[in-house]
PyMOL CGO cylinders between C-alpha atoms (Angstrom):
from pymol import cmd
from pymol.cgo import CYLINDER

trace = [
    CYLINDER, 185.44, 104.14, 38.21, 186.77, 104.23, 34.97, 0.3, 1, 1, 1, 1, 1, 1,
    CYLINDER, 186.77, 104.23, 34.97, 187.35, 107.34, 33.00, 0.3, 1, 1, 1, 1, 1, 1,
    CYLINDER, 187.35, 107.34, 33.00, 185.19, 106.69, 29.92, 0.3, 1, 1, 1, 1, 1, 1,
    CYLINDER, 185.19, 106.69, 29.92, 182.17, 105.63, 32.41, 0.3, 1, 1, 1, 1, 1, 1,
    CYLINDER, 182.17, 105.63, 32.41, 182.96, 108.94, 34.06, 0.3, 1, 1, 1, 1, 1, 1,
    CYLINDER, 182.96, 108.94, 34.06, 182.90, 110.55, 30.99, 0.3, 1, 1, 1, 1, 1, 1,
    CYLINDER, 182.90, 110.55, 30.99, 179.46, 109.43, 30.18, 0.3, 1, 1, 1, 1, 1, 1,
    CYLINDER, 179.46, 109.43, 30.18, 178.16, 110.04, 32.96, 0.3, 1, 1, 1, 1, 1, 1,
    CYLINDER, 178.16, 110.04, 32.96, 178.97, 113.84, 33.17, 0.3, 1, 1, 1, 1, 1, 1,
    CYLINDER, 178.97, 113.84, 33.17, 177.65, 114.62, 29.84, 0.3, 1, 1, 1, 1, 1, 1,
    CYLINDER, 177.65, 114.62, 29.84, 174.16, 112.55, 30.63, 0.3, 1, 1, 1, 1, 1, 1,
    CYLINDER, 174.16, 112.55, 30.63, 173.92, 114.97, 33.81, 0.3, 1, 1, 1, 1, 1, 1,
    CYLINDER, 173.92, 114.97, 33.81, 174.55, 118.06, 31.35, 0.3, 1, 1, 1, 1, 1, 1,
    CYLINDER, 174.55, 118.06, 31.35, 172.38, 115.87, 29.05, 0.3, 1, 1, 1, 1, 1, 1,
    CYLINDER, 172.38, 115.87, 29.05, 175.03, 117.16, 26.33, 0.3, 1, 1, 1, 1, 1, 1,
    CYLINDER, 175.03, 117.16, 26.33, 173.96, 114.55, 23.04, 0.3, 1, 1, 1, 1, 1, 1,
    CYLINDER, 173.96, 114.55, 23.04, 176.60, 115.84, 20.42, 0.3, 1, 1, 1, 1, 1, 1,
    CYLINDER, 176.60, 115.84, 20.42, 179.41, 115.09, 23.15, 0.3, 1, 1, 1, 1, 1, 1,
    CYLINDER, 179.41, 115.09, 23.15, 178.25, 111.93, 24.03, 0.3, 1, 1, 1, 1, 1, 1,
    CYLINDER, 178.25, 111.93, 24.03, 178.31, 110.61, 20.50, 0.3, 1, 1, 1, 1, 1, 1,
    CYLINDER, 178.31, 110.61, 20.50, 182.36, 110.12, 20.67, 0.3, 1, 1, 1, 1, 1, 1,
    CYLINDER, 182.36, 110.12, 20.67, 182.29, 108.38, 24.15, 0.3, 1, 1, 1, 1, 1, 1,
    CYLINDER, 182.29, 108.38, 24.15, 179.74, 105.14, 22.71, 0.3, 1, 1, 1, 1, 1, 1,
    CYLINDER, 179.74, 105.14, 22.71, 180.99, 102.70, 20.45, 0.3, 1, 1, 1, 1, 1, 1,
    CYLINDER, 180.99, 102.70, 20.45, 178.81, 102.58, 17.14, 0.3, 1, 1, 1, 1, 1, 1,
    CYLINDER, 178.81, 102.58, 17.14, 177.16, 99.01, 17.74, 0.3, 1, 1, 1, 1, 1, 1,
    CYLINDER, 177.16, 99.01, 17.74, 176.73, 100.00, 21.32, 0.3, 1, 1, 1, 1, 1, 1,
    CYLINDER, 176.73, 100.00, 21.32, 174.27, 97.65, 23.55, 0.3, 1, 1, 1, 1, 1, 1,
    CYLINDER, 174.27, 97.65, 23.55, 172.11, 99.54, 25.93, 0.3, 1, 1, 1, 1, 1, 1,
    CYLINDER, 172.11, 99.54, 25.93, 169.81, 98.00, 28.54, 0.3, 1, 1, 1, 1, 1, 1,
    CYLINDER, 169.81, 98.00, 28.54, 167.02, 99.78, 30.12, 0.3, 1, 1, 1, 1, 1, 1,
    CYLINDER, 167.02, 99.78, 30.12, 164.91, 97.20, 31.84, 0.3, 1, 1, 1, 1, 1, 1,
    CYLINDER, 164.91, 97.20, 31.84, 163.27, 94.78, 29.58, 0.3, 1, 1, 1, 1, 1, 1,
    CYLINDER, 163.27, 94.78, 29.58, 164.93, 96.99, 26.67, 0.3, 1, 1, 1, 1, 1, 1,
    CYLINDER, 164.93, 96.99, 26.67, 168.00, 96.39, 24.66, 0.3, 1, 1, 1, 1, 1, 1,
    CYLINDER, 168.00, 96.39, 24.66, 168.60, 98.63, 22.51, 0.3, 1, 1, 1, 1, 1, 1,
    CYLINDER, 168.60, 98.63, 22.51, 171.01, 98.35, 20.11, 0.3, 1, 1, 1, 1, 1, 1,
    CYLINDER, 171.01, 98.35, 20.11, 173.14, 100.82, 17.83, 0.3, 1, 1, 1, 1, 1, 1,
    CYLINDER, 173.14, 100.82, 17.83, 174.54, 104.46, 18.44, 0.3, 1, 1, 1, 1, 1, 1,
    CYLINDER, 174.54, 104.46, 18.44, 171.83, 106.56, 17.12, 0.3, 1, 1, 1, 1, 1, 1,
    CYLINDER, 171.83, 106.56, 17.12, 168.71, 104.33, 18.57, 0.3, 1, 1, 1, 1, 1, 1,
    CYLINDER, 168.71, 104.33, 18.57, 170.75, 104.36, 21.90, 0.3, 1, 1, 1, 1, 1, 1,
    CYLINDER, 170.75, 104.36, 21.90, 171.24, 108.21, 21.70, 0.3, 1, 1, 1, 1, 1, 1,
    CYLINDER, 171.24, 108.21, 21.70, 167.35, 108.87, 20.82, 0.3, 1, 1, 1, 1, 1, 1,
    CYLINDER, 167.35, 108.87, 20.82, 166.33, 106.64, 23.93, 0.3, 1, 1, 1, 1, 1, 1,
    CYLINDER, 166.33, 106.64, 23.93, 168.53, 108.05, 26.36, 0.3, 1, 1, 1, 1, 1, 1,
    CYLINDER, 168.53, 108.05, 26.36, 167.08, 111.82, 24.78, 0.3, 1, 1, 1, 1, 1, 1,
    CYLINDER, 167.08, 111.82, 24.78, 163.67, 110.23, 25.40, 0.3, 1, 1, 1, 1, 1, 1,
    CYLINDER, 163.67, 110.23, 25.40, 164.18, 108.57, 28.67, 0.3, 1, 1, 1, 1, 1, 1,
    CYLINDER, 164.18, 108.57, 28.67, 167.09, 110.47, 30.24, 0.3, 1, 1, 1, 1, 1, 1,
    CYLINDER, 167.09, 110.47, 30.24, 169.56, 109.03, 33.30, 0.3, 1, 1, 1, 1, 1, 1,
    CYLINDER, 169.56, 109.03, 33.30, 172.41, 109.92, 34.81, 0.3, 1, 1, 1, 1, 1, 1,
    CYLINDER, 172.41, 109.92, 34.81, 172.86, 107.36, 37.32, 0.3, 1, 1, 1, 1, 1, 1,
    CYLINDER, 172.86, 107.36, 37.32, 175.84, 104.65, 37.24, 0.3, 1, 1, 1, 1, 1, 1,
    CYLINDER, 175.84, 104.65, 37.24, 175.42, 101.81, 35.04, 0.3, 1, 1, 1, 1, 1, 1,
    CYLINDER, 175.42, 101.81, 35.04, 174.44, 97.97, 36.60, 0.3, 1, 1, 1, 1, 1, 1,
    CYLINDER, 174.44, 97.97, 36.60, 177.48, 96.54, 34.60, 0.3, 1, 1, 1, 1, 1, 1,
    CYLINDER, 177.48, 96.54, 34.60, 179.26, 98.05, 31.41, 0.3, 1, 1, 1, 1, 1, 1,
    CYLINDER, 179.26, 98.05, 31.41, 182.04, 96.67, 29.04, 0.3, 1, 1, 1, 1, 1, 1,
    CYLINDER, 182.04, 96.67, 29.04, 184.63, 99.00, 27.25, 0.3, 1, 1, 1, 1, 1, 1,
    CYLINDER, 184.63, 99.00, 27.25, 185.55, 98.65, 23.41, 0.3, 1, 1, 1, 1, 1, 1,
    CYLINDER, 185.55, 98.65, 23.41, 188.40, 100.93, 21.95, 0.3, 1, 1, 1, 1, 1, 1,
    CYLINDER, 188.40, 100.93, 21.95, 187.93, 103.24, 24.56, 0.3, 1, 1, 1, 1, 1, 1,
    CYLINDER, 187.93, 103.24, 24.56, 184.00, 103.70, 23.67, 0.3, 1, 1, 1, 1, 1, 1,
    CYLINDER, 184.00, 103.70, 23.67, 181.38, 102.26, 25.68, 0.3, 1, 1, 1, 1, 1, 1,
    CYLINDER, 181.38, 102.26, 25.68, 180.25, 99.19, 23.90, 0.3, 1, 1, 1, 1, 1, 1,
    CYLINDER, 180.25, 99.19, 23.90, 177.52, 97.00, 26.52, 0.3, 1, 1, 1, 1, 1, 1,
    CYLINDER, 177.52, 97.00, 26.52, 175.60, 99.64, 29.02, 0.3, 1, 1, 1, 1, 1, 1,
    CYLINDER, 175.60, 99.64, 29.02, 173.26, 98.10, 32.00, 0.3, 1, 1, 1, 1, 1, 1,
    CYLINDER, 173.26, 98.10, 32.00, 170.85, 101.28, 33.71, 0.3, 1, 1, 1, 1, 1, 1,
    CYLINDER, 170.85, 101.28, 33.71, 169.77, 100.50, 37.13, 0.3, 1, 1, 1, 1, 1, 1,
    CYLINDER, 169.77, 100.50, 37.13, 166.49, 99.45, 38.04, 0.3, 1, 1, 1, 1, 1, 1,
    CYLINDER, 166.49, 99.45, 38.04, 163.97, 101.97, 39.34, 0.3, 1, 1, 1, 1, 1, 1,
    CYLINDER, 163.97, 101.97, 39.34, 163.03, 102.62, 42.74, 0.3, 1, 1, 1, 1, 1, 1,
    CYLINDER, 163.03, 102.62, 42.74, 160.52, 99.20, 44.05, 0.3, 1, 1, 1, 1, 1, 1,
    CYLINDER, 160.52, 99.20, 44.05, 158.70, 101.78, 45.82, 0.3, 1, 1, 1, 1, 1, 1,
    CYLINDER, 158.70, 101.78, 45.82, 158.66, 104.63, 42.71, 0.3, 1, 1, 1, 1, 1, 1,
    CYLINDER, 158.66, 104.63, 42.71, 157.12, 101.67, 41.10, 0.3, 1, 1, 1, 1, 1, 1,
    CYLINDER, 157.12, 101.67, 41.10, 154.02, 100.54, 43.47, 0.3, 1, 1, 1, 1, 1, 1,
    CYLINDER, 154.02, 100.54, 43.47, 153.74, 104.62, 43.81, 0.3, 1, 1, 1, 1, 1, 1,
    CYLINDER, 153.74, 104.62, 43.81, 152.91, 104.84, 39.77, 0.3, 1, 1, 1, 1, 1, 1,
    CYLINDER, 152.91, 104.84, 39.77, 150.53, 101.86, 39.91, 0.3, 1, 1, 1, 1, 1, 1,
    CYLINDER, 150.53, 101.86, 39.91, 148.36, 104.14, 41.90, 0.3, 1, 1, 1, 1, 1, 1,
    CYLINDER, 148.36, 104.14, 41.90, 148.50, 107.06, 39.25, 0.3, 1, 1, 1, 1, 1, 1,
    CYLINDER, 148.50, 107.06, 39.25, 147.86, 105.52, 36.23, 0.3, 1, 1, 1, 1, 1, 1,
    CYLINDER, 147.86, 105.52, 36.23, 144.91, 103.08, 37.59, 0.3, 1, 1, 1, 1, 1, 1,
    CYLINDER, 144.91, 103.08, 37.59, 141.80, 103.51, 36.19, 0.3, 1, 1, 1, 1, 1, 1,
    CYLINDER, 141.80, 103.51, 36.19, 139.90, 105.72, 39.12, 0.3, 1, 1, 1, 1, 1, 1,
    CYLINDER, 139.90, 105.72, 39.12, 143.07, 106.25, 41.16, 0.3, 1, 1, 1, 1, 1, 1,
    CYLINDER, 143.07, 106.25, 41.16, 144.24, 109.60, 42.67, 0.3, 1, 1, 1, 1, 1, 1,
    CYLINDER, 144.24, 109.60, 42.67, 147.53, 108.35, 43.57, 0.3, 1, 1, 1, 1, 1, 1,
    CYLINDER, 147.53, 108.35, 43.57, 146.56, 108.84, 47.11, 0.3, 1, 1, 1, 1, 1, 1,
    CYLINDER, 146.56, 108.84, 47.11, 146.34, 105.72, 48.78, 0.3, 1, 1, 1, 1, 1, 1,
    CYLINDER, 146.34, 105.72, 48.78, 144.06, 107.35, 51.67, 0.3, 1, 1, 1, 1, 1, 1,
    CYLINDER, 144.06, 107.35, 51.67, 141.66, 107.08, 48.67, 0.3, 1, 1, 1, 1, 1, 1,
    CYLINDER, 141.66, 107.08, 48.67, 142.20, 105.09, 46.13, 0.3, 1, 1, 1, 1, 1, 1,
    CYLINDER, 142.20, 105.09, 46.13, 141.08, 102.27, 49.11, 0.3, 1, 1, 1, 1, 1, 1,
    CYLINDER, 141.08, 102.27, 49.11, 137.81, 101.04, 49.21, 0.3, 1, 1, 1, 1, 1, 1,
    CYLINDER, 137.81, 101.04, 49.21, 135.75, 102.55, 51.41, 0.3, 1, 1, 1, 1, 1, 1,
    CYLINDER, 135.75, 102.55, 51.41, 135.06, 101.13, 54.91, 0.3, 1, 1, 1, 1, 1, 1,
    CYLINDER, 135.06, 101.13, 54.91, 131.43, 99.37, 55.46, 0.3, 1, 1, 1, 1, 1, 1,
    CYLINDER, 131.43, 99.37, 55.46, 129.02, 100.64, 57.90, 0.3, 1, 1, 1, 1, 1, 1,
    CYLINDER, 129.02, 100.64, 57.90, 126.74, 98.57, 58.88, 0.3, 1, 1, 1, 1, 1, 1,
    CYLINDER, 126.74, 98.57, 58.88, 123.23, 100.10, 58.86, 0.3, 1, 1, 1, 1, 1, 1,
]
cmd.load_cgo(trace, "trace")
């Protein structure tokens, strides 16, 4: 792994924003799924907004600063598991957000 990308990703652990400023290159690109954000500060408010630390999908270096960033996709399953919280009526349970069974009378 390359020592800038290392860099980067130690201070988004320690979620350490003044530190981080140095390490990205001022007309930085920054993918977060369907998002591309682009530019230093907008970068640095997202990442304060939607924090990761995990290693990036693809990255490209410019004078020693990051200059293209690619998060990873979430979870496929952390994303059928939020479908069930946020639907209208669900309880994030599966057991029963289900409909109930039919007896017959």
């Amino acid at each position: 792994m390359d020592p800038a990308v290392r860099d980067v990703l130690d201070t988004l652990a320690r979620e350490d924003y003044a530190a981080l400023r140095p390490l990205l290159h001022p007309y930085l690109r920054w993918t977060d799924g369907p998002d591309t954000i682009r530019g230093r500060t907008k970068v640095l408010a997202h990442i304060a907004a939607n924090p990761t630390s995990a290693p990036p999908v693809s990255y490209e270096l410019r004078d020693g600063q990051i200059y293209r960033w690619t998060v990873p996709p979430e979870d496929a399953d952390a994303g059928r598991d939020s479908a069930l919280d946020t639907a209208p009526g669900g309880t994030g349970d599966r057991a029963f957000d289900r409909a109930p069974d039919t007896v017959p009378d």
